[in-house]
N, C-alpha and C positions, 0 to 999 in steps of 0.2 A: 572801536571803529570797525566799518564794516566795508569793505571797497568791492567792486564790483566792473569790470573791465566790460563796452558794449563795443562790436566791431561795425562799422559802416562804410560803403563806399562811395566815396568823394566824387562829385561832378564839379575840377575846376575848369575856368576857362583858358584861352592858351594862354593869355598873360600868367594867369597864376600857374601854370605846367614849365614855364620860363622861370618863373621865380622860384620855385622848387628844386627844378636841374641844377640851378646855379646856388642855394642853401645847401644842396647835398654836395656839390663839388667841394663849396669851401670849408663842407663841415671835414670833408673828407683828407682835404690838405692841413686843417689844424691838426685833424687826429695822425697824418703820418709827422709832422715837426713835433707834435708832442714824442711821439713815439722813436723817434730819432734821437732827442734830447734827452730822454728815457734812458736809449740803449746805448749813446755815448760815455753815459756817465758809469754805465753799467760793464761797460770794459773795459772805461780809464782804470778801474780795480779788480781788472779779474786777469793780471798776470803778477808776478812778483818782481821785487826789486832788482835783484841781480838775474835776472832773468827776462829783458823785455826782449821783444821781437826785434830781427833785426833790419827787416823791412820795414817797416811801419808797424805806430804806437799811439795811441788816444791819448794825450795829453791835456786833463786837466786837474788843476790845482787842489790837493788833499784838501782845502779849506773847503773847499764847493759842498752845499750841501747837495742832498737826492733829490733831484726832483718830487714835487708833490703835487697834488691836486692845486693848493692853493696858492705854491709858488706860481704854477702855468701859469692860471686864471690871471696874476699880477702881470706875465709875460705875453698874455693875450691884449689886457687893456690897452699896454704899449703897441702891441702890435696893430690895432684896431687906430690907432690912431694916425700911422704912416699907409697905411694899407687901404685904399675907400672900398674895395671888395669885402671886407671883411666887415667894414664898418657896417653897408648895409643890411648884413644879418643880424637880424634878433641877438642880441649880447648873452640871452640865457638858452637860447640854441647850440650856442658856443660853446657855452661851460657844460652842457648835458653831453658833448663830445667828446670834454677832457672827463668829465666822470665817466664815462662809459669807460677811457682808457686805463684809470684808475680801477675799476672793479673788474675789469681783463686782468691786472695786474694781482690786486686781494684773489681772484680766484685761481692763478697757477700756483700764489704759496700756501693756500689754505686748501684748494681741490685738487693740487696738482696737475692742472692744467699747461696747456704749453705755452712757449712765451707768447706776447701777443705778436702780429705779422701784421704790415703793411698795406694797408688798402689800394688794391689798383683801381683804373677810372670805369665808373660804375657799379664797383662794389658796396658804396656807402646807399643804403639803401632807407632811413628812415632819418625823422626829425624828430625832435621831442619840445614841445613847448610844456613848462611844466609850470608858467604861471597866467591863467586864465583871468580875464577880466570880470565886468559885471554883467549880466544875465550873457554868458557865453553863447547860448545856443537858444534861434529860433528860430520859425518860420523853415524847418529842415535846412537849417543853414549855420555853420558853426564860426567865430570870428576868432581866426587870426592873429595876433602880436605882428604887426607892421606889413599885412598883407589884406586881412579886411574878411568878410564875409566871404566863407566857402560853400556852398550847397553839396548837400550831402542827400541818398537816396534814402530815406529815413523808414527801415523797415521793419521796427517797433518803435513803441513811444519812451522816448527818454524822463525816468522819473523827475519832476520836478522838484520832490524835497531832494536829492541827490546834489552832494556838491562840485562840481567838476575841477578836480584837481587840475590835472594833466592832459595834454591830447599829442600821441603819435603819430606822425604822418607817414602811412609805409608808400612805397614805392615798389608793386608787384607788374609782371608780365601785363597782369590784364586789367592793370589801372591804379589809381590809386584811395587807398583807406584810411580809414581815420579811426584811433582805438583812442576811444573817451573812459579815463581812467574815475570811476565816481567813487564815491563815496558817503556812508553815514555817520549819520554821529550819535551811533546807536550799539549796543553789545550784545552782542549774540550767543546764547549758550550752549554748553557744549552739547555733542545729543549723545545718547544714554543709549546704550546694549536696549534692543527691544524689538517684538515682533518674532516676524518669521525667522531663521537663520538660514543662509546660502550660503556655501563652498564653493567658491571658482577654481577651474585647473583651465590653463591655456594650454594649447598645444599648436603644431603644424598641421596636423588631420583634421582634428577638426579644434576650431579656434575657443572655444571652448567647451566646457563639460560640468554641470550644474549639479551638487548632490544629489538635487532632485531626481536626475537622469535626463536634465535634458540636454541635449547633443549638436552644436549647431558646427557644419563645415567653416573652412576658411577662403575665405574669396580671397582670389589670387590679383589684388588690382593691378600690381607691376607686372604682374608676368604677362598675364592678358592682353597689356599695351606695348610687350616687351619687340614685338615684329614692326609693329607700327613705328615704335620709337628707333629702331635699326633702322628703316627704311630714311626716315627721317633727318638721321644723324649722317647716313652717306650720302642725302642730299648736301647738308652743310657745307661735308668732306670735300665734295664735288665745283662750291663756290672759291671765287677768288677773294681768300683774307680781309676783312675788312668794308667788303663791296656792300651796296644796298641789296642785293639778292641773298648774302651770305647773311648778314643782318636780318630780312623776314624770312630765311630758315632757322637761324639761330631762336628766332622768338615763336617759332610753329613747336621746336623741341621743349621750350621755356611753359609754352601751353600746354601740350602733354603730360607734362609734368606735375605741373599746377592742379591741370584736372585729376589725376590720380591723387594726391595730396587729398584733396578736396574729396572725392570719393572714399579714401578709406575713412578720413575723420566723420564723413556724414554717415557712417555708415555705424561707426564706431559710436555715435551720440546715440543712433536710433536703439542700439543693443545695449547700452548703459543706461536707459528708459526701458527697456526690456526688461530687466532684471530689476530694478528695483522698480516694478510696479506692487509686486508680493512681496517683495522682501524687506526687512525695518535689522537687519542686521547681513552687512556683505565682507566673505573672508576670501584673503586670494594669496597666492605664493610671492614673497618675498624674494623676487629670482636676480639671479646678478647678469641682466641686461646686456654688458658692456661685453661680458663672455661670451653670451649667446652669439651678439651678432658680431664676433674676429671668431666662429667655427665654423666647419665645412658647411652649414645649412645657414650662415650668417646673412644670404642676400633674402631667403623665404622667411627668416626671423625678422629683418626688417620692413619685410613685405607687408609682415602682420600688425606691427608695429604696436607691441605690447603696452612698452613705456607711455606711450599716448594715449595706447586703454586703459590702461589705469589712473593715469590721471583725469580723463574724462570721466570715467566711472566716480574717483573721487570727486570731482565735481557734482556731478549728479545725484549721487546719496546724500551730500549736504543740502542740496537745493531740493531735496525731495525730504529729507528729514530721517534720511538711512545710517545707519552705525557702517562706516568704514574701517577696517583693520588690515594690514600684508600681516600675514606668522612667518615659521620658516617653512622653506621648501625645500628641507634636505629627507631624503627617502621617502617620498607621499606614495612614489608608486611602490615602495616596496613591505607596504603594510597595510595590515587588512583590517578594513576601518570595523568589521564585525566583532573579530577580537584581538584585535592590536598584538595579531602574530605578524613577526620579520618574515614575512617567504622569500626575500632573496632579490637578487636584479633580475629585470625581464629585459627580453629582446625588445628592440625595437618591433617587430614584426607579429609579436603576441597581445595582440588588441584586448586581450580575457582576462582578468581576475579571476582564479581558482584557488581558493583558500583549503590546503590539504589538512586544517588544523578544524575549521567547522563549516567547511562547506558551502561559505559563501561564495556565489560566483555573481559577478557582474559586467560591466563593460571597465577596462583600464583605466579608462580617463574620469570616469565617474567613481570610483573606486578610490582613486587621487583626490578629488574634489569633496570627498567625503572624509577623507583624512585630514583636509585644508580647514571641514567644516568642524570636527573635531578639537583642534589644535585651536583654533579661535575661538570656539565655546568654552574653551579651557582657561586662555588668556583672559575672557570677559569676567570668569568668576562665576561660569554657567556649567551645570554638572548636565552632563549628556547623556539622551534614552533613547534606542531606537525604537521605532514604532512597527516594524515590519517592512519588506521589501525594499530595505534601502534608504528608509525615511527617515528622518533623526528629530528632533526636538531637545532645545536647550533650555534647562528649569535654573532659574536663579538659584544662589545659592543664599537661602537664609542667612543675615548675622543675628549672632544673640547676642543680646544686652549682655554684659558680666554683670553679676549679683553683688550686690555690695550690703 
């Protein structure tokens, strides 16, 4: 199977901008009672026997099982049927609520995540219909589960052998969109080491640095909007809580933000088309992300927003037919990809590769990216030759037959 996510934005009318509000509000109220019933049950066992509080205690009966996915969904049904608010939502809107609450839960004990937390009003920000009728989408207009044709701004064409699993309904600042989850029923193989080889090193100077040598700065989006968005936010400061004034500043800040969003990812697509237009093999450092951005440079790391390049990169090497690999990236900059001598930790402030062992000098960051390109040619199974100035090439390595 082969799935395929297209994002579009929705033109509905105000009826259907009414029936939306009020699908998010109630999906929103199911997921805090789910989440309640969760974490009742969750501290009726987390003191000991001789040992309870002596204020106040969660009592319920050792028999009770844990909540589950599929007990809720039973305590939804009842619920839907004293309740007509709830009734008039889609029933599988519902339960894509309670799973969501469920895989909050699978991800704090499996990724160590935090518990999950309560939705205030207008946090619940998306729908999910996850069972589509017959020909779902036409005429740029997509249908509904108990709300009907939505027109949508249709700005590629939607394949038509594609089968439309699912459709998200976001609810952003500047409108709302609709992410059509398709799918084939087709197998795609995997792609094979081949072509050119490229070494990526990111950095904060410049955003990244290509075996090649080539050197591209990093655009500063946040920081750039960073006066704008102050001016901005002491407007808010300035409003009375709550009011319609403080409400279209609070959504002038919501805009700002969006736009930068939008700018570094457009920006980030164009330079992951960049690079693999030459290249049929891409290596890049396996960095630990979550460190970067809790250190003293953690607000211009997330400025740059690595994690997103990388996976858009990954994205776009598959969609172009590029071999993607991360190696590690522990000491790149402190080896010299000429002859894989250790010279040592450099300062931040010596931009130079000077190799006292043969004399290679180059730029730091390219130097890095070269040792990225290395260590991936190595992983692939590819034995590596320089070509001169810096240029490297990865030769397969022969298997021999054994002789029998």
């Amino acid at each position: 199977m082969f799935h395929l996510t297209y994002e579009f934005k929705l033109k509905p009318t105000v009826a259907q901008v009414i029936i939306f509000e009020d699908w998010l509000e109630q999906c929103r109220r199911v997921y805090n009672w789910a989440l309640a019933e969760r974490k009742d049950w969750f501290k009726s066992r987390s003191c000991e026997i001789n040992a309870c509080s002596i204020r106040a205690e969660y009592i319920i009966p050792a028999s009770a099982p844990r909540p589950t996915y599929a007990s809720q969904c039973k305590g939804l049904t009842q619920a839907r049927a004293t309740i007509p608010a709830l009734k008039a939502v889609q029933v599988h809107v519902l339960q894509q609520t309670l799973k969501r609450l469920e895989r909050a839960f699978v991800n704090m004990w499996e990724q160590k995540h935090g518990f999950p937390r309560f939705k205030k009003v207008g946090k619940m920000r998306s729908l999910v219909f996850p069972q589509m009728g017959v020909e779902p989408i036409k005429n740029s207009a997509v249908k509904l589960p108990k709300i009907g044709w939505v027109q949508f701004r249709q700005s590629r064409e939607v394949p038509s052998e594609a089968i439309l699993k699912q459709v998200r309904v976001v609810k952003r600042v500047s409108g709302w969109y609709a992410m059509l989850a398709l799918q084939w029923d087709v197998s795609i193989p995997d792609i094979i080491p081949h072509g050119n080889p490229v070494g990526l090193d990111v950095g904060l100077t410049n955003f990244i640095a290509t075996s090649d040598g080539l050197l591209i700065k990093r655009p500063k989006f946040f920081i750039d909007a960073e006066r704008k968005l102050k001016l901005l936010q002491q407007s808010v400061s300035r409003k009375r809580l709550g009011s319609n004034n403080w409400k279209k500043a609070q959504k002038k800040v919501a805009l700002l933000h969006e736009y930068v969003a939008n700018c570094r990812k457009d920006w980030h697509r164009k330079l992951s088309h960049k690079i693999c237009n030459d290249a049929g093999m891409v290596f890049v450092e396996n960095l630990n992300l979550v460190g970067l951005s809790r250190g003293i440079l953690g607000k211009h790391c997330l400025d740059a927003g690595f994690g997103q390049f990388f996976n858009i990169l990954e994205q776009t090497c598959f969609k172009r037919g590029a071999y993607f690999q991360k190696v590690d990236a522990r000491k790149t900059s402190q080896i010299c990809p000429n002859c894989g001598t250790e010279t040592g930790k450099k300062d931040l402030s010596e931009r130079t590769h000077s190799c006292s062992s043969c004399g290679y000098i180059t730029d730091r960051d390219v130097a890095s990216a070269q040792v990225v390109l290395i260590r991936g040619l190595a992983a692939v199974g590819h034995t590596v030759k320089m070509l001169g100035e810096g240029k490297f090439i990865g030769i397969p390595v022969k298997q021999e037959s054994p002789g029998f």
